[in-house]
C-alpha positions as CSV (number, residue, x, y, z in Angstrom):
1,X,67.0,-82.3,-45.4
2,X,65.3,-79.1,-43.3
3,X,67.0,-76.0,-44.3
4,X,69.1,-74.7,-41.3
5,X,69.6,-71.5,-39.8
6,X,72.5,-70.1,-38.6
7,X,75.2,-67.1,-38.7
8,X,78.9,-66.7,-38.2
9,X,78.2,-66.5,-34.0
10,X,75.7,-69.6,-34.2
11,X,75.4,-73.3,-34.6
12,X,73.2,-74.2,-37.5
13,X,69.9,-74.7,-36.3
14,X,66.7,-76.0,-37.9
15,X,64.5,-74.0,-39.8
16,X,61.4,-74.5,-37.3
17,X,61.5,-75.8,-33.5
18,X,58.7,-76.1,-31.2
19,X,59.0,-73.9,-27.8
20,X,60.4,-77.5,-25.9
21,X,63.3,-77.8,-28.5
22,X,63.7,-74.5,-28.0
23,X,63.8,-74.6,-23.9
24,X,66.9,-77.2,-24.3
25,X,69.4,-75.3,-26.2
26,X,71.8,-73.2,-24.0
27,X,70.3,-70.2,-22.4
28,X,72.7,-67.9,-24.3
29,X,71.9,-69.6,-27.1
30,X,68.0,-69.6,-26.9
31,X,67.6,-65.4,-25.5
32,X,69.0,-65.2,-29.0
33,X,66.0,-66.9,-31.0
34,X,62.2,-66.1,-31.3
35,X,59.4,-68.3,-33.1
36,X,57.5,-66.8,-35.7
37,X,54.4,-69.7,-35.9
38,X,57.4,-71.8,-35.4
39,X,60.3,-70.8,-37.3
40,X,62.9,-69.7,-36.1
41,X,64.1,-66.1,-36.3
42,X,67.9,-64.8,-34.8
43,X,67.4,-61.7,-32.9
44,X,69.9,-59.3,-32.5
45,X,70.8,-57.9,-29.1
46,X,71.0,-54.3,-29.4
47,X,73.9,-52.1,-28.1
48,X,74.6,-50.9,-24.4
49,X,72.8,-47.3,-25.1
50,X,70.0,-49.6,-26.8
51,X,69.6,-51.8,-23.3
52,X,70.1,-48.5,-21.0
53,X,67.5,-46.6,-22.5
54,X,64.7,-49.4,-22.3
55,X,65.5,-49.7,-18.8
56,X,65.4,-46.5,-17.9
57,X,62.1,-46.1,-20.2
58,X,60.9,-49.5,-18.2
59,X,61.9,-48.4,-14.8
60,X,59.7,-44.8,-15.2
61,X,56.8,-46.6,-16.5
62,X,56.9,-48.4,-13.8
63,X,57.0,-45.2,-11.1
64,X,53.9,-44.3,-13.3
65,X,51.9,-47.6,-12.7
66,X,52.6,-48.2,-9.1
67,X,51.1,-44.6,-8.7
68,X,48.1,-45.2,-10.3
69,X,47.8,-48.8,-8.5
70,X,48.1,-46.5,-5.5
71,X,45.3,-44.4,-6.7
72,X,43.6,-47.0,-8.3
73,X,42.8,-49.6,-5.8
74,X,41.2,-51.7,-8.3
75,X,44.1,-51.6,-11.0
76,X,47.1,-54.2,-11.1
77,X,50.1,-53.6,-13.6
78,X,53.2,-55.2,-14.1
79,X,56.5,-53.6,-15.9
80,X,59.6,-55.5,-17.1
81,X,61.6,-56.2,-20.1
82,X,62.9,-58.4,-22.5
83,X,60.1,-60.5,-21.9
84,X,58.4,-63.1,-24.5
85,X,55.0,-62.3,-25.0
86,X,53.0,-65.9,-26.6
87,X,50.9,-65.8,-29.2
88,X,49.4,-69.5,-29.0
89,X,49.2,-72.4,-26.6
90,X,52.2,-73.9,-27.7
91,X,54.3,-71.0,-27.3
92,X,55.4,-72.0,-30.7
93,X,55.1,-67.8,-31.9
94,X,56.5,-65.3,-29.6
95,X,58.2,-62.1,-30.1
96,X,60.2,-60.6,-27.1
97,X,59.3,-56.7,-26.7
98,X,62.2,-54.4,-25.5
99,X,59.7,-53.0,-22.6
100,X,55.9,-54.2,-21.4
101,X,53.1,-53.5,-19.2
102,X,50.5,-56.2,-18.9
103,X,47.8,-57.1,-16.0
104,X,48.9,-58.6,-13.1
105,X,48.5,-62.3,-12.9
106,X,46.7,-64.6,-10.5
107,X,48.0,-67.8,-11.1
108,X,51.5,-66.6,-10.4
109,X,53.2,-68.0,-13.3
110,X,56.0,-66.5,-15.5
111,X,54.5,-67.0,-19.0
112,X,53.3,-63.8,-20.5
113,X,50.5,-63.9,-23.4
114,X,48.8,-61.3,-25.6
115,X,45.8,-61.3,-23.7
116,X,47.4,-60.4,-21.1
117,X,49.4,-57.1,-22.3
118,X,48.2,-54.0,-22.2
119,X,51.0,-52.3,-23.8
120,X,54.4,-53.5,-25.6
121,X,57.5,-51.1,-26.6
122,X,60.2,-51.4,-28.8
123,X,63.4,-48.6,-28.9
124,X,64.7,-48.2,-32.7
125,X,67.3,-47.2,-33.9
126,X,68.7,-46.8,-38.0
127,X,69.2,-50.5,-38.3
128,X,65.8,-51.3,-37.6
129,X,64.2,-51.9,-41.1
130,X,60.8,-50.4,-41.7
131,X,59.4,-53.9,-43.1
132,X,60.7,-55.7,-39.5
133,X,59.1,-53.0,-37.5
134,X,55.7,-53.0,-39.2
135,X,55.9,-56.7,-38.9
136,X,56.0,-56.2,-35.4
137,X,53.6,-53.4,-34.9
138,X,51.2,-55.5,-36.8
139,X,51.8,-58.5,-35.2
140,X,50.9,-56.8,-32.0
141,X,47.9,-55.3,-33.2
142,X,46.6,-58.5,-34.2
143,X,46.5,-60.2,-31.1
144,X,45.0,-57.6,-29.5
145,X,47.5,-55.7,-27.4
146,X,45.8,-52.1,-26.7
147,X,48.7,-49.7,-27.2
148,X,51.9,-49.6,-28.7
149,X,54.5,-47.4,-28.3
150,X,58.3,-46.8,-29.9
151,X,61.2,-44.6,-29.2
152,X,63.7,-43.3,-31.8
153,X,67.4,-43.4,-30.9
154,X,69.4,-41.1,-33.1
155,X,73.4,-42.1,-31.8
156,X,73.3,-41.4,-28.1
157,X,69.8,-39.1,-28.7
158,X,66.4,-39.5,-28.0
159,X,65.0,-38.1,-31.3
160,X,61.2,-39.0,-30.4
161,X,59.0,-41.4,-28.8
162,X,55.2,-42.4,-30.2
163,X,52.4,-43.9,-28.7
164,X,50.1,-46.2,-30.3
165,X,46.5,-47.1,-30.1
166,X,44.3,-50.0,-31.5
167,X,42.1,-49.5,-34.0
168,X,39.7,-52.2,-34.2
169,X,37.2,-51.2,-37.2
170,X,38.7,-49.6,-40.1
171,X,36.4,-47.3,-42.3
172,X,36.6,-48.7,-45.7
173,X,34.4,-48.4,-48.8
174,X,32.2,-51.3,-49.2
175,X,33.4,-54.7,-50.8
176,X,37.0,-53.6,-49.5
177,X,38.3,-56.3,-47.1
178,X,42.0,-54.6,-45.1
179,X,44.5,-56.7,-45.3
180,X,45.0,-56.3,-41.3
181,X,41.6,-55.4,-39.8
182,X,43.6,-54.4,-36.5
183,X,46.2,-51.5,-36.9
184,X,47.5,-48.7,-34.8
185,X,46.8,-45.4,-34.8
186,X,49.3,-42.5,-34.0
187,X,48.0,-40.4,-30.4
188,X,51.0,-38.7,-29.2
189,X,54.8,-37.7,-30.1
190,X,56.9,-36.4,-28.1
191,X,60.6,-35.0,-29.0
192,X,62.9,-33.4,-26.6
193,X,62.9,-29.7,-28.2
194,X,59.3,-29.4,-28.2
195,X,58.1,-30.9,-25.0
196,X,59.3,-30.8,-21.4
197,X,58.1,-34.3,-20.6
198,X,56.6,-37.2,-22.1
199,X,52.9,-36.8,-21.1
200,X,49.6,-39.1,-21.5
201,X,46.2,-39.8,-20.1
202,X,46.6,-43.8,-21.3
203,X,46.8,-46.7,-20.4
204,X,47.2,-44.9,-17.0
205,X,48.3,-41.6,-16.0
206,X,51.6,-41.1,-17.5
207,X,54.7,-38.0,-16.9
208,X,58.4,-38.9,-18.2
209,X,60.9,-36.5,-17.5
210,X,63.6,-36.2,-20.4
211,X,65.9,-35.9,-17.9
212,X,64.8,-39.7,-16.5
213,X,65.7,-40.7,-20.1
214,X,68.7,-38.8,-20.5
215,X,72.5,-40.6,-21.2
């Protein structure tokens, strides 16, 4: 018998589903699950504050990329949330970042993969564990997304926010082979009491207001 997953708010469900098992449980049901290589993992929803500051966070990132499409002829971004990013063919391996910015896609269609992102985002907050979100940052890095960034909520404060860059070649004695070859490496923190705004040259121009961000 496959061991099942479930919790006191959930059916039991099986221990690994493909993407079309997935598709056919309720919606409710399936916003609640992602694939990790095909097993499946419960995701929490965060709080209200959690959802209201990725939007806002979203929704300047977004003022920030439609000006330098305007400036940038050549450039094509898109911003949303709560979107699954693929990892495979199958969609079998997924994770669903709180707020993206990928390229603009040609064929029209709705399915998101790594190689498409440019950037993914996550807000934390103390219930966060440090294992799942280096699990996630290094998930991310692996397939290749250029930058990563995160926000610290402290209660109903922003306490920082941290951009990420990849970090293709680590520089590591001979005969040493890194456990994960891709990694990110810290290029900007921002906290309200030291900065005025959240400020940065990459992956386009970018000027947050803590007031945008404020509750």
């Amino acid at each position: 018998m496959s061991e099942n997953v479930h919790t006191a708010s959930t059916p039991a469900l099986p221990a690994r589903m493909t993407w079309e098992e997935l598709a056919a449980l309720p919606e409710e049901l399936a916003r609640q699950i992602e694939l990790h290589e095909g097993r499946v993992v419960m995701v929490r929803t965060g709080p209200a504050r959690h959802q209201r500051f990725y939007r806002r966070f979203a929704h300047t990132l977004e003022q920030n990329a439609r000006t330098d499409m305007r400036d940038q002829p050549g450039h094509c971004w898109q911003v949303d949330v709560e979107t699954n990013v693929f990892f495979n063919r199958d969609k079998s391996d997924f994770r669903t970042p709180d707020f993206l910015v990928y390229h603009c896609q040609d064929s029209g269609g709705d399915d998101i993969h790594a190689h498409d992102m440019i950037l993914a985002g996550e807000i934390l907050s103390p219930a966060n564990t440090l294992n799942a979100i280096e699990a996630k940052k290094a998930k991310y890095a692996s397939a290749g997304i250029p930058w990563y960034w995160e926000a610290d909520l402290d209660g109903d404060t922003i306490a920082a926010v941290r951009a990420y860059v990849l970090e293709l070649s680590a520089n590591v004695p001979e005969g040493v082979v890194p456990l994960r070859p891709r990694n990110y490496i810290l290029t900007g923190e921002w906290t309200p009491g030291d900065q005025t705004a959240i400020i940065a040259d990459h992956p386009f121009p970018i000027c947050i207001e803590w007031d945008d961000l404020a509750f």
